[in-house]
N, C-alpha and C positions, 0 to 999 in steps of 0.2 A: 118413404126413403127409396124404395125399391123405382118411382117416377121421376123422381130427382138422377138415379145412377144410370138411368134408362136415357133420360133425357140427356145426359153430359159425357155419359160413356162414349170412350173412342170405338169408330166401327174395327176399326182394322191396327195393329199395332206396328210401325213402323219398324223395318231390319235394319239394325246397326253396320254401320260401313267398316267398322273395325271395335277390335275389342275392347271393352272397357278399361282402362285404368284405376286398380283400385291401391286406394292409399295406403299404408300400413299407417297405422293409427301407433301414436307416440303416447308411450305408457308414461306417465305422472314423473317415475324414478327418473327418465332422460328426460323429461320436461324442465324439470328442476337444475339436475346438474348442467346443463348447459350453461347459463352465469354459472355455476359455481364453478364451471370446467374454466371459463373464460377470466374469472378472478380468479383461480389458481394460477391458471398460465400467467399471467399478467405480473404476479405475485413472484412466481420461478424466474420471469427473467426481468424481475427488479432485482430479484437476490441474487441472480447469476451476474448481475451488471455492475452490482455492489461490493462484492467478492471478488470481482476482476480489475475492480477500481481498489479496493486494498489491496490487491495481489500488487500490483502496480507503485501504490506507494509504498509498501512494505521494501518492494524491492530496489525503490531508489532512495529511502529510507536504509537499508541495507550499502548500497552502493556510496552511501553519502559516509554512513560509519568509517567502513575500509578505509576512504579517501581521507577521513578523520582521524584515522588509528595510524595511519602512514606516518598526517603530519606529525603526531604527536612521537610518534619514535624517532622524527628526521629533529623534534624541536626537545627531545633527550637525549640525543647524542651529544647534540650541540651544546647543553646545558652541560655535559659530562665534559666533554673537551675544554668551555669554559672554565671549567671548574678545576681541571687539571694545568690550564694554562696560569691561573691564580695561581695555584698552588706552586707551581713554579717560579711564578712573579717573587710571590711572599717568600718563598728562598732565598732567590736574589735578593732581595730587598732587606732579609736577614744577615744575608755576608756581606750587603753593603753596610750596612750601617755598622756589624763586626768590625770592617773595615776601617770606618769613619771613626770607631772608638777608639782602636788601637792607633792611627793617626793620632789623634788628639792626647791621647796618653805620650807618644812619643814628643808631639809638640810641647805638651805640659812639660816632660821631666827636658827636654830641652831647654826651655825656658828657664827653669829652674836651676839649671847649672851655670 
């Protein structure tokens, strides 16, 4: 063994021209979480992107109600006022025809004499 390391052995060792670089060696724990880091992140802002897109509909969902609640008091006023305009037709329409009867009572005992 000893002819073999004799025979192959360097005479002289070469001097480095600058200092080694040595790597820090990545422990298993951050081996791993790296995809995991990367599919969380990925995951946070699908859910961030999903929440902002309801936030979104929610609030023209919101804006569209308002705009719904307006019309519905602007189409119950109007329903009130029709309703009070009736109501005063069928009055008139009450003293007319009062009218119409006591004409005809008069026309009847007119006739009748």
């Amino acid at each position: 063994m000893e002819d073999v390391y004799a025979a192959n052995a360097p005479t002289e060792f070469p001097a480095p021209k600058e200092q080694p670089k040595i790597e820090e060696p990545i422990n298993m724990e951050e081996k791993q979480n790296g995809p995991m880091k990367e599919t969380v992140d990925r995951w946070k802002k699908e859910i961030l992107d999903k929440i902002q897109y309801l936030k979104e509909n929610f609030d023209q969902a919101s804006h569209d109600r308002e705009a719904l609640s307006q019309e519905i008091d602007r189409l119950k006023e109007e329903l009130s006022n029709s309703q009070e305009r009736a109501q005063a037709l069928d009055k008139k329409l009450a003293e007319t025809m009062e009218t119409f009867n006591n004409l005809l009572d008069e026309v009847s005992g007119a006739l009748r004499t």
